[in-house]
TORPAFI-135625 format. One record per residue (C-alpha): residue in three letters; x, z negated, y negated. Coordinates in steps of 0.02 Angstrom, whole numbers, padded with zeros to 5 digits, always signed. Layout:
N
AlaXZY;...
//
This chain:
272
Unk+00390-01010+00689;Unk+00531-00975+00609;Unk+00536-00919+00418;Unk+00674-00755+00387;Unk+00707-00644+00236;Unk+00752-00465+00289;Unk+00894-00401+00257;Unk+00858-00207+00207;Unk+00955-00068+00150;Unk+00855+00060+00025;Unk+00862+00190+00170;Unk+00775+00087+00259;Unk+00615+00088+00157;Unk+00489+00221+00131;Unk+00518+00366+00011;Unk+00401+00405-00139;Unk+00306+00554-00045;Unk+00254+00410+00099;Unk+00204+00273-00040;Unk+00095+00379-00132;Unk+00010+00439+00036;Unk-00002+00269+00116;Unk-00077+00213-00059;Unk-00191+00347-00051;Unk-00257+00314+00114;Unk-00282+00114+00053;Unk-00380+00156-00080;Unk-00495+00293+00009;Unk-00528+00180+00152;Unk-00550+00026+00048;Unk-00661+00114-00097;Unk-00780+00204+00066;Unk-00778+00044+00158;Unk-00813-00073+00017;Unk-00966+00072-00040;Unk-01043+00065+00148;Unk-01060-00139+00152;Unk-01126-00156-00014;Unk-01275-00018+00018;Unk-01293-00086+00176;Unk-01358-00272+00059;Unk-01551-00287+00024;Unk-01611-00162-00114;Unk-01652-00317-00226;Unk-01474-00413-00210;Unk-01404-00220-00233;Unk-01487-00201-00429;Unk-01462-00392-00474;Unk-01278-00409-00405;Unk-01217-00253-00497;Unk-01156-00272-00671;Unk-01151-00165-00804;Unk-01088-00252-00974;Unk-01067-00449-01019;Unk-01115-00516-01171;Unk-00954-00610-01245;Unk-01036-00715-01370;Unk-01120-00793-01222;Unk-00990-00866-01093;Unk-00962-00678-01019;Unk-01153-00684-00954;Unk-01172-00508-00856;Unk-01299-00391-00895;Unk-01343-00337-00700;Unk-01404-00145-00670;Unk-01603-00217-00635;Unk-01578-00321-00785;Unk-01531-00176-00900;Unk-01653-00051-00822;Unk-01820-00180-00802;Unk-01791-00318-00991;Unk-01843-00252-01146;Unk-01732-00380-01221;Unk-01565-00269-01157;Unk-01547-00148-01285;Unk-01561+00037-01226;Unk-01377+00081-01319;Unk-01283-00050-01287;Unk-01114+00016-01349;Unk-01200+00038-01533;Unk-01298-00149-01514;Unk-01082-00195-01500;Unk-01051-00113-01630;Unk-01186-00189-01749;Unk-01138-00388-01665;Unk-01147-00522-01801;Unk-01237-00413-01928;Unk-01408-00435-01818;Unk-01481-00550-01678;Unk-01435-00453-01551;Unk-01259-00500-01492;Unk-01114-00389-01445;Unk-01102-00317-01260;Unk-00933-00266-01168;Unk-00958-00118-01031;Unk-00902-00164-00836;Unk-00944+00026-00805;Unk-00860+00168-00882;Unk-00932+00232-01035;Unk-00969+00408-00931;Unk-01086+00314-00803;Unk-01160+00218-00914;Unk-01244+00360-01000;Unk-01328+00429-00847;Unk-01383+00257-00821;Unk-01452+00265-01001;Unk-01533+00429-00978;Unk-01624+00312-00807;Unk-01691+00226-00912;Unk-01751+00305-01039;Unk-01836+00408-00907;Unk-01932+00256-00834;Unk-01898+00307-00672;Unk-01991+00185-00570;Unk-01919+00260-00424;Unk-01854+00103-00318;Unk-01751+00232-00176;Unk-01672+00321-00335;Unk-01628+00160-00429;Unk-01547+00101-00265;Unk-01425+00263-00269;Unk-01391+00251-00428;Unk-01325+00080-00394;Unk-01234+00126-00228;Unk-01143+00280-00342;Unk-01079+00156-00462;Unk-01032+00029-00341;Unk-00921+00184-00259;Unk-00837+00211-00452;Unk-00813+00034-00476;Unk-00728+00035-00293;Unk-00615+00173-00327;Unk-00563+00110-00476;Unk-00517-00061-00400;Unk-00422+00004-00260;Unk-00301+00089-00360;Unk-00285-00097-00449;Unk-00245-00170-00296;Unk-00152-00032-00226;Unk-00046-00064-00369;Unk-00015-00216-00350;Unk+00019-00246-00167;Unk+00095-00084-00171;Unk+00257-00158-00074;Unk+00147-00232+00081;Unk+00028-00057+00072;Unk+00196+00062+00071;Unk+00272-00037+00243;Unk+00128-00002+00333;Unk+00133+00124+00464;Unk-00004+00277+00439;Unk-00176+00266+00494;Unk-00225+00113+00586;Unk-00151-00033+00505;Unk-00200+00037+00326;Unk-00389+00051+00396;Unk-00385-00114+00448;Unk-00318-00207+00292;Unk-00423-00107+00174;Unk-00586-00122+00264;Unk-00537-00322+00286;Unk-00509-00322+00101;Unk-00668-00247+00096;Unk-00767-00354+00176;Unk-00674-00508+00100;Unk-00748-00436-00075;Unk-00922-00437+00006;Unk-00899-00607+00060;Unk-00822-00664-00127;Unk-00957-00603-00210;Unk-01120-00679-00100;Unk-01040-00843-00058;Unk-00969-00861-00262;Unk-01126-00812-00333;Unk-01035-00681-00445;Unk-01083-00517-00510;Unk-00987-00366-00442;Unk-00883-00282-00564;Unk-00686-00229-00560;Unk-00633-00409-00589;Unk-00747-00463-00446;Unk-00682-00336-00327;Unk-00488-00381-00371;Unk-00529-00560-00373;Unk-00616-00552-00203;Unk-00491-00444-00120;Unk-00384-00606-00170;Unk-00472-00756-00137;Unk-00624-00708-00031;Unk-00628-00737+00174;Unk-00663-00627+00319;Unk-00671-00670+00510;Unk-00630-00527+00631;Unk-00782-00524+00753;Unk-00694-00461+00889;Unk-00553-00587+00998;Unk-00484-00430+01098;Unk-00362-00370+00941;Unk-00241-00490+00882;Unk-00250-00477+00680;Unk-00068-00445+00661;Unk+00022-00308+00610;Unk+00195-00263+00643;Unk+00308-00214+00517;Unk+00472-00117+00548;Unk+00593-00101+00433;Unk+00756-00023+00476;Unk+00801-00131+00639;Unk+00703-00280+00592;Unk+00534-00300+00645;Unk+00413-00412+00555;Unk+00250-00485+00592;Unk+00106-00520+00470;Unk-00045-00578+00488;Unk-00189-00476+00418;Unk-00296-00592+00349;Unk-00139-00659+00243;Unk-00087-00491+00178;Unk-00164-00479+00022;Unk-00168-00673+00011;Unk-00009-00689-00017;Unk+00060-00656-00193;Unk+00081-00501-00270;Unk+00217-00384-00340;Unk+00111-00369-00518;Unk-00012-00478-00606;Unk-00178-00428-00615;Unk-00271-00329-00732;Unk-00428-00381-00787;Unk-00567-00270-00871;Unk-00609-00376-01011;Unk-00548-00529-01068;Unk-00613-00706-01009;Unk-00572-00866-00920;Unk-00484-00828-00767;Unk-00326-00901-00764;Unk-00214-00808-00617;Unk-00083-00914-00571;Unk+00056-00813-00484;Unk+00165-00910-00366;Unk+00354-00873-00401;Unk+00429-01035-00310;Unk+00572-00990-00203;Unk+00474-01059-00059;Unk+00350-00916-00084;Unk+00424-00771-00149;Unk+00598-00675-00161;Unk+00632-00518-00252;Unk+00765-00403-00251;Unk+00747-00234-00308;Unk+00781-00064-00219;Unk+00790+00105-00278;Unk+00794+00253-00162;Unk+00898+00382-00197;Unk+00733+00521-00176;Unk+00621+00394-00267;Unk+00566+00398-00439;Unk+00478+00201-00386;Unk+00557+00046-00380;Unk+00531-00050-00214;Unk+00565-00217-00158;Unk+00598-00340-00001;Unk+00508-00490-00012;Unk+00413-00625+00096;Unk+00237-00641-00004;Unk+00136-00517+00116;Unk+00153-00678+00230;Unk+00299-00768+00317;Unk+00415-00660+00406;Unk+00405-00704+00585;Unk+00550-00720+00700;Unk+00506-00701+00847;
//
């Protein structure tokens, strides 16, 4: 194997109506794909896994959807137990859900609705937010390797392996889902292709060049942007800038309102 850089002209890359439309189609596929494995989890895992707010004052602990719906010592309003932190006993909570769904899951509770079918797609329609909103992080971020994909196939295939490398970050790591989970797992978790018949690499043409990646490296590689993380904490992202790993040069396209780039982060440019 032989390491290359591409040599690429800005004609040679994809205009801004083809970005946005691949990026679209990444983070439909991913935020459907991601949705369907996590329903398809035990009802149980489902309401524990799922957070809903950390408390800060506590090492981040996560407040999960079954914990918040079934503990009478979760506070009902959770935004005004923040706001009161340090002037009572209860400490101060950070949402992992938007403020919107958090209210209907509010209004759940304060229903009691014992219902277990109902609770379960409650949880699968937040999961779906969460997703959505995650996708467009990552979309953003690997928005380079996403925008020299061709149409339909190959984005279907890295989003639903990103997918199920989420899935497989969360249950092996022990970790609650949230945004950062979902980013983070995208990252760092594994998934192995069941099937030996299709060869998980992608081809990659860009003007006369043709490069080879390997889909399971794709969004291993480092990124164009550095993460963004929903509330503050621990994580330390490390982004690997080392000549070995990554070169930059920036391209502007002369219909293009975006900035684009060649690079070899997606994975090593094959020669073949």
């Amino acid at each position: 194997m032989i390491v290359d850089v591409c040599s690429a002209t800005a004609d040679d890359l994809p205009d801004t109506a083809t970005i946005k439309r691949r990026l679209a189609q990444f983070e439909t596929v991913f935020a459907r794909a991601l949705a369907k494995l996590y329903t398809s989890l035990a009802d149980s895992v489902q309401l524990s896994s799922l957070s809903i707010a950390v408390q800060p004052d506590r090492a981040n602990q996560h407040i999960s959807l079954w914990q918040y719906l079934n503990s009478a010592d979760v506070p009902l309003d959770l935004l005004a137990a923040g706001d009161t932190a340090g002037d009572g006993p209860s400490p101060g909570y950070v949402l992992t859900i938007q403020p919107a769904l958090f209210s209907g899951v509010m209004h759940v509770r304060r229903e009691r609705r014992d219902d277990p079918a109902a609770l379960v797609s409650l949880a699968g329609e937040l999961v779906a937010c969460l997703a959505a909103e995650a996708a467009g992080e990552l979309a953003r971020i690997f928005e380079y390797q996403i925008a020299l994909l061709s149409d339909g196939l190959a984005i279907e295939l890295l989003a639903g392996h990103g997918a199920h490398c989420v899935i497989n970050y969360m249950t092996t790591s022990g970790r609650h889902l949230d945004r950062n989970t979902i980013v983070l797992g995208a990252v760092r978790g594994q998934h192995t292709l069941e099937s030996t018949v299709i060869t998980p690499r992608l081809s990659i043409i860009v003007g006369q060049k043709e490069l080879k990646w390997e889909l399971d490296e794709i969004l291993k590689r480092p990124g164009l942007r550095k993460e963004l993380f929903l509330f503050s904490d621990d994580i330390e992202v490390q982004i690997m800038c080392s000549q070995e790993f990554l070169t930059l040069q920036q391209f502007h396209h002369k219909d293009s309102h975006y900035i684009y780039y060649k690079n070899i982060l997606a994975g090593r440019i094959i020669q073949t």
